[in-house]
VOVOLUM-724628 format. One record per residue (C-alpha): residue number from 1; chain; x, y, z. Coordinates in Angstrom, 1 decimal. Layout:
{NUM "A" {X Y Z}}
...
***
This chain:
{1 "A" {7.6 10.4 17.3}}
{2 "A" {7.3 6.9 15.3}}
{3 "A" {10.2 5.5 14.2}}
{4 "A" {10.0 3.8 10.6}}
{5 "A" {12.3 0.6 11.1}}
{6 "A" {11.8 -1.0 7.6}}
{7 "A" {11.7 0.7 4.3}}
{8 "A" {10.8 0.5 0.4}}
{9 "A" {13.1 -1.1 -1.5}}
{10 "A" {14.7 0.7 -4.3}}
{11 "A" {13.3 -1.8 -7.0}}
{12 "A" {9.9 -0.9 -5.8}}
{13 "A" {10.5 2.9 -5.7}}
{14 "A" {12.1 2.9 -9.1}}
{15 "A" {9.0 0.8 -10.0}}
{16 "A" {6.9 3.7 -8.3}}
{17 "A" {8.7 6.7 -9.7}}
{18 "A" {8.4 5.0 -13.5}}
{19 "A" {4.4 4.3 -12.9}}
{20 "A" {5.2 0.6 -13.5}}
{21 "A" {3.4 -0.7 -10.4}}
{22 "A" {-0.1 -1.9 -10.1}}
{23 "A" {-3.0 0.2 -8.7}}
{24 "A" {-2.9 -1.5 -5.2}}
{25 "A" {0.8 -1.5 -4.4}}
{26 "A" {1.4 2.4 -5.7}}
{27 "A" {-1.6 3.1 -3.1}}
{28 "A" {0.5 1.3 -0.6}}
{29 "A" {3.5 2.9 -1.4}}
{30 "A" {2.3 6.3 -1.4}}
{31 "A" {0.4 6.0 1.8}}
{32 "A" {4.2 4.9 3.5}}
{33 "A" {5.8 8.1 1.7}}
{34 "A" {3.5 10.6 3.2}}
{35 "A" {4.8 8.7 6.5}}
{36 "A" {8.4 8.1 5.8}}
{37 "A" {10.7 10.9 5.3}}
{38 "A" {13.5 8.9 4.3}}
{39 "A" {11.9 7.0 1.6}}
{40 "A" {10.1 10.0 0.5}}
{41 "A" {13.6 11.9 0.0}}
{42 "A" {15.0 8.5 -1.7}}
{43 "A" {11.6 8.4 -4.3}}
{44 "A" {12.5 12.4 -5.3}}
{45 "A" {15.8 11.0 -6.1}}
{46 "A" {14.4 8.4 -8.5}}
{47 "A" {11.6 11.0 -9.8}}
{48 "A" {14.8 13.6 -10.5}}
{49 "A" {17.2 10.2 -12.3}}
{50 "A" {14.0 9.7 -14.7}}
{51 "A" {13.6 13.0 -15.6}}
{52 "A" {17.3 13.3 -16.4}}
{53 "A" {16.7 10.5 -18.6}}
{54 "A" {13.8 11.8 -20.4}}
{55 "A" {15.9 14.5 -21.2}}
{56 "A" {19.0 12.5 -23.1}}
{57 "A" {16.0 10.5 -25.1}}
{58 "A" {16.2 13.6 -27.7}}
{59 "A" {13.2 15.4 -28.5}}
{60 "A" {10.4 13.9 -31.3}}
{61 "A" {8.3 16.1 -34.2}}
{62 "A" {4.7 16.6 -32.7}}
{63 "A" {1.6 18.0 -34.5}}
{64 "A" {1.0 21.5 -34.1}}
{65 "A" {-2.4 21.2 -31.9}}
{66 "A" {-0.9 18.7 -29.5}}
{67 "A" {-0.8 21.1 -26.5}}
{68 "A" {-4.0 22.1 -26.5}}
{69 "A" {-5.2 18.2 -27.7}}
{70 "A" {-3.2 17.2 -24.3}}
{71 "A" {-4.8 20.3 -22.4}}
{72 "A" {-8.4 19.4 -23.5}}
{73 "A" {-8.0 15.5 -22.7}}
{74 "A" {-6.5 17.0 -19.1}}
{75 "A" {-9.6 19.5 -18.2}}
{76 "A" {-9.9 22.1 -16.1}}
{77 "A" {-7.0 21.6 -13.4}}
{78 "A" {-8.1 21.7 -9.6}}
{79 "A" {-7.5 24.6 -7.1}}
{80 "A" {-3.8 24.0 -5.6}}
{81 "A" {-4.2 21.8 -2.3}}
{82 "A" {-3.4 23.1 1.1}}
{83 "A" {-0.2 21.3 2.5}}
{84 "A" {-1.0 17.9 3.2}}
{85 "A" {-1.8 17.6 7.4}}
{86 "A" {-1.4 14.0 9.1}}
{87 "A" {-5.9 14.7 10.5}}
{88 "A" {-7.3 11.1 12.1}}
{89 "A" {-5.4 7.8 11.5}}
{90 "A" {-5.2 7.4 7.7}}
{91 "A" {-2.4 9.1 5.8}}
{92 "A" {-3.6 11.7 3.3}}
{93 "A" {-3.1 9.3 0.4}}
{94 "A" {-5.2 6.8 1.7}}
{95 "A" {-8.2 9.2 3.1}}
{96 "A" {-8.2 10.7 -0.4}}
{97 "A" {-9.2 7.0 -1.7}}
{98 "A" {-11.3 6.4 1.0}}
{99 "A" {-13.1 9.5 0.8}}
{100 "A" {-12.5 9.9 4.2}}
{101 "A" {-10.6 8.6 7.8}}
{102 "A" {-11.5 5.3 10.0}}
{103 "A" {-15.0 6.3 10.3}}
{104 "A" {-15.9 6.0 6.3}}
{105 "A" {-14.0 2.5 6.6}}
{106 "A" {-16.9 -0.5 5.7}}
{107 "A" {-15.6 -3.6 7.4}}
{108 "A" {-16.4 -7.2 6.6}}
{109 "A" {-16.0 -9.7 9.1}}
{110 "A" {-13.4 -12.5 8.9}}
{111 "A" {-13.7 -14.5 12.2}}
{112 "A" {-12.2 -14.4 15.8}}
{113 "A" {-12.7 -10.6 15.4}}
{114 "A" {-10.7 -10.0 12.5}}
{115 "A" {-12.1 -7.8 9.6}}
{116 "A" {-11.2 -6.9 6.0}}
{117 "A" {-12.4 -4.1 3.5}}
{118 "A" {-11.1 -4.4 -0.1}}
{119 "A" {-10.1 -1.6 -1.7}}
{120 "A" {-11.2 -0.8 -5.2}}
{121 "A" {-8.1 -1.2 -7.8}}
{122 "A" {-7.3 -2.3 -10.8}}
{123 "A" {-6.9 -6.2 -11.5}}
{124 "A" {-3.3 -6.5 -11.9}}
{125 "A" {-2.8 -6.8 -7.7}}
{126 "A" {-5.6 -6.4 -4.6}}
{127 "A" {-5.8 -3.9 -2.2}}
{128 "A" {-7.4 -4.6 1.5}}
{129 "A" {-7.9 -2.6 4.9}}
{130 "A" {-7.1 -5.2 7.9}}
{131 "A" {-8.3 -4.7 11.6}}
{132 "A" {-6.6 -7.1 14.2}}
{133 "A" {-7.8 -7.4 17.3}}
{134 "A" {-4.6 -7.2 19.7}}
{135 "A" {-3.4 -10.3 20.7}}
{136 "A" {-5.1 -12.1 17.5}}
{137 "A" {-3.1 -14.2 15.1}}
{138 "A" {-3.5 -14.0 10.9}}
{139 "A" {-3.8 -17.9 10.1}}
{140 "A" {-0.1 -19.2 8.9}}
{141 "A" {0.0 -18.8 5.1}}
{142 "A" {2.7 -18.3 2.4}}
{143 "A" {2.6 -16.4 -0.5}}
{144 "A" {1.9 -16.9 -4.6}}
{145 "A" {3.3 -13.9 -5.2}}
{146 "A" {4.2 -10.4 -3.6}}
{147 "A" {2.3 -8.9 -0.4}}
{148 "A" {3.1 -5.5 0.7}}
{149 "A" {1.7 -4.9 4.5}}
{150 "A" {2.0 -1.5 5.4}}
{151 "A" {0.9 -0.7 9.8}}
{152 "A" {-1.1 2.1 10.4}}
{153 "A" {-1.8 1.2 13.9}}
{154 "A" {-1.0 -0.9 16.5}}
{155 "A" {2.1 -3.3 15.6}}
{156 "A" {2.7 -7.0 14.4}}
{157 "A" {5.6 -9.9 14.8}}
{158 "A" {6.1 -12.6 13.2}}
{159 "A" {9.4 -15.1 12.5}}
{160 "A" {11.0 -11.7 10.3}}
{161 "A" {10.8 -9.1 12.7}}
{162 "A" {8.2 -6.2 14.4}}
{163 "A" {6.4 -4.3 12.3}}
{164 "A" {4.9 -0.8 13.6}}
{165 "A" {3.7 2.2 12.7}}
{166 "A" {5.0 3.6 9.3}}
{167 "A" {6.3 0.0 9.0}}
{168 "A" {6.4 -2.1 5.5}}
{169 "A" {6.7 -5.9 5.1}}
{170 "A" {7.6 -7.1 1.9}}
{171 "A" {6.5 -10.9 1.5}}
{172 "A" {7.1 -12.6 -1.4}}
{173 "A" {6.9 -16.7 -2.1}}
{174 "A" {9.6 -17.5 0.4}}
{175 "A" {8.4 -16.2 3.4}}
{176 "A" {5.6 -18.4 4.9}}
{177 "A" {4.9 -16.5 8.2}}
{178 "A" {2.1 -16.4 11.2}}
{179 "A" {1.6 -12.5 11.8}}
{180 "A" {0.4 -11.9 15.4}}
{181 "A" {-1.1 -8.5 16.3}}
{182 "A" {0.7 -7.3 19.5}}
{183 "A" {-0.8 -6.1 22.8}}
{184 "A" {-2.7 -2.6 22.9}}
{185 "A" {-4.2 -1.2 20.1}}
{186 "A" {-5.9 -3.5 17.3}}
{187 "A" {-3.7 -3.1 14.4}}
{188 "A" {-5.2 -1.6 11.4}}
{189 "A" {-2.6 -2.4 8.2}}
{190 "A" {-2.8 -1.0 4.6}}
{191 "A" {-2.2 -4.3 2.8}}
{192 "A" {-1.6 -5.2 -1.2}}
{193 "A" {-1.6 -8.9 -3.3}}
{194 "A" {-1.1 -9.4 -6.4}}
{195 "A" {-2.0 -13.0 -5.9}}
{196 "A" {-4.2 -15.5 -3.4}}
{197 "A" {-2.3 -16.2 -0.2}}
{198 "A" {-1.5 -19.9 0.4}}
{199 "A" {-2.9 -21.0 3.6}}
{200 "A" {-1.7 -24.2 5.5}}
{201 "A" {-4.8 -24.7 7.5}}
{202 "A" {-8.1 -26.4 5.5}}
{203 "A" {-10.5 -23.9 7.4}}
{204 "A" {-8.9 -21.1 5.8}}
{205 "A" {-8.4 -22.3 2.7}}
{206 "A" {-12.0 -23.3 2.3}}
{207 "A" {-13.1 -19.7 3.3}}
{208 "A" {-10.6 -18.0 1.1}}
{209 "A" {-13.0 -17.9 -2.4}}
{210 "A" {-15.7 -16.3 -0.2}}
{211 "A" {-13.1 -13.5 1.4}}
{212 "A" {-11.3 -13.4 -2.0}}
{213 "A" {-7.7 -13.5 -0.1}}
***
């Protein structure tokens, strides 16, 4: 059984449960629920606060045709889901994106055996599929902004702590870090930007406009 060392933060789930987040990080987010039961029980906690406060916010006057206006905009509802089963490597959430597990996964080379397939999201952050070989280091970069690194396989270290399975990383622009992909399986992360990493190195920095990281 994995064991899920580090955890959403409640400003992100609150973020999450109010629909505040960009495309990219509530993937990221939901793909670690369907993982994590803790956080899972802690976002039903948040989802049950807003709804209590929707509920103090009085009621308003609405037109008499707005339920079926809401209906119609909705159309036809889909056939309830089965329980969602843990099938191949990817969470449900993420296959559902996808379109389907490991196998449907269009990888982009990046060098020294690293490769990257970006997600399609809105443009308010940038979603990406990583595959480390083991052993292989990320180039040492900071950050503009916020990353959210989720591990889906495999397992990570770098000056913070280890990252594996289930695993999130928050980085934000203090941490400047050099991830390194442990021994065993490649790891395979679920990562999200919501700006361009800042790289020490020229090489990198050079490549970055062509990777788009």
């Amino acid at each position: 059984m994995t064991t899920i060392r580090h955890h959403v933060s409640d400003q992100l789930l609150m973020a999450y449960a109010a629909g505040a987040l960009p495309e990219a990080f509530s993937l990221v987010l939901a793909t670690h629920l369907s993982m994590c039961d803790d956080c899972r029980a802690r976002a039903a906690s948040f989802d049950a606060l807003g709804g209590a406060v929707l509920e103090d916010c009085g009621s308003t006057a609405m037109q008499d045709d707005a339920l079926q206006a809401c209906l119609a905009r909705l159309g036809t509802p889909e056939a309830p889901r089965p329980p969602a089963r843990r099938q191949g490597l990817f969470p449900r959430p993420l296959q559902d994106y996808i379109g389907g597990d490991l196998e449907s996964v269009r990888w982009r080379p990046l060098g020294m055996g690293v490769r990257q397939a970006i997600l399609r999201t809105d443009r308010n952050a940038m979603a990406r599929l990583l595959y480390i070989p083991a052993g292989q280091a990320v180039p040492d970069h900071g950050h503009r902004g916020t990353e959210l690194t989720l591990v889906l396989q495999g397992a990570f270290a770098d000056a913070t702590d280890r990252f594996g399975p289930g695993d999130l990383e928050i980085a934000d622009e203090e941490l400047e870090h050099t991830p390194v992909a442990e021994p065993g399986l490649p790891c395979i992360c679920l990562a999200a930007t919501d700006a361009p990493l800042r790289f020490s190195g020229m090489i990198p920095r050079l490549l970055q406009p062509i990777f788009r990281i």
